[in-house]
C-alpha positions, 0 to 999 in steps of 0.5 A: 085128365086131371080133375081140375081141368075145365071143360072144352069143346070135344072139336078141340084139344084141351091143349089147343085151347089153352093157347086159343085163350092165351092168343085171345087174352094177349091180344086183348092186352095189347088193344088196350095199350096206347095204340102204337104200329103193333096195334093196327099190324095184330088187331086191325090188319085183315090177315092177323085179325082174321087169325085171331077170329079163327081162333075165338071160332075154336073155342066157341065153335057154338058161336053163343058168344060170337066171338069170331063175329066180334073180332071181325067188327073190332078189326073192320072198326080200328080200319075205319079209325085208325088215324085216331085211334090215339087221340081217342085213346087219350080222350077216354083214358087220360094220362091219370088213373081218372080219365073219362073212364078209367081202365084201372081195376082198384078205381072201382068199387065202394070199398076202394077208398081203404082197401086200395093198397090192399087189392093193389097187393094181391094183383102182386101177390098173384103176379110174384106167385109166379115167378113174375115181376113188373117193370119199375121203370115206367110208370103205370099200375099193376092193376091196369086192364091191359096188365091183368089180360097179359097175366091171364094169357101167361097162366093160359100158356102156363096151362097149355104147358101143364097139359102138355107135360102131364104135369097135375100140379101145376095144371091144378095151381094154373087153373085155381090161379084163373079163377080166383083171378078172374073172380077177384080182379078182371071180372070183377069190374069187367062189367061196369068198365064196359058199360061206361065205354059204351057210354062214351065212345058209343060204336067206337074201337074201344067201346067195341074192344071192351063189349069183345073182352067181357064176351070173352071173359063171360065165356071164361067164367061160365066156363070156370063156374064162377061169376061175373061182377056187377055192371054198376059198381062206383067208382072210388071217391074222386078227392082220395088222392093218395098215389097207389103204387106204380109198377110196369107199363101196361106194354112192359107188364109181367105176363109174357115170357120174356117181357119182364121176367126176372133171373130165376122167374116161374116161366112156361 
């Protein structure tokens, strides 16, 4: 195996986790979309919620994380609220970058003020590394909680397929890819977006969905050997009101196969 293969549990082959993770990272980037019928079929509905535990269960078979417990708890509180699911997904997010807590990665971080378009260009740097675009006719940002857990997904299948193909190259770019994306982007303010769910929406699905996905990202990053972020990073100024560039919708985003990957695209 090559040496930048991380760490799994022996009970599980190294290419079975892969697609664990690819599982666990899509349907983390569909929860946190707009709640539509997709939402409640994967996430909330008995069958597919519990596939998704089963999954969690294989890649944290010493249950340190109980991510199977916590999909359970997600499902079973998405039952209880699915007739407001949406209204309180538009109470907490808004239709601006600054709702009530804000699910964009850039919104985060004392120097967001200047290096906004900057950190925005290297979420599309990663993205385009890879053969991936985003979709220009809707409107949301590259950097939308929903679009970074799709791309992980994407380099985890990515990964699945290297291992598959013997392929040491690109098993060590796709591996490399997670970390510094998880280090620079989503478990950068992974933490602080939790802590202000839990905030607001207390015992809510998107207080429980959040506290799910830095379980697991958590794990990811233990696994990897790098560090979370901070759990209080400010958010930027609210009177900068430039508008950061817009890409495809958190639904449309670049990660699946498929989804929005142009002619000539980096596919798995």
């Amino acid at each position: 195996m090559n040496s930048m293969t991380p760490s799994v549990d022996q009970d599980i082959s190294p290419i079975d986790a892969a697609l664990c993770r690819a599982t666990i990272y899509s349907a983390l980037a569909l929860a946190f979309r707009p709640p539509t019928d997709e939402t409640i079929t994967r996430i909330i509905e008995p069958e597919n919620s519990a596939a998704l535990a089963a999954a969690a269960a294989l890649i944290d078979s010493s249950s340190k994380t109980n991510l199977a417990g916590a999909f359970e708890t997600l499902a079973a509180s998405g039952r209880a609220a699915v007739s407001i699911l949406a209204s309180s997904y538009r109470a907490l997010f808004g239709h601006t970058a600054r709702g009530i807590v804000a699910p964009y990665e850039t919104e985060y971080g004392n120097e967001a003020l200047f290096q906004q378009p900057q950190e925005l260009g290297d979420l599309m740097g990663f993205y385009r590394a890879f053969g991936l675009a985003m979709r220009v006719d809707r409107r949301e940002r590259a950097d939308h909680i929903s679009c970074e857990c799709e791309f992980l997904a994407f380099l985890a299948m990515k990964e699945a397929y290297a291992l598959e193909h013997h392929n040491s190259a690109m098993l060590e770019d796709t591996v490399k890819a997670q970390k510094l994306f998880l280090r620079d982007h989503l478990g950068r303010f992974l933490p602080t977006f939790t802590q202000q769910l839990g905030r607001e929406h207390a015992a809510g699905f998107y207080a429980k969905l959040a506290d799910l996905c830095l379980r697991f990202v958590s794990q990811e990053t233990n696994r990897l050997g790098i560090r979370l972020g901070a759990a209080n990073l400010p958010l930027r100024p609210a009177d900068d009101e430039r508008v950061p560039m817009a890409c495809g919708n958190g639904a449309e985003c670049a990660a699946m196969p498929g989804a929005c990957v142009p002619e000539g695209a980096d596919s798995v």
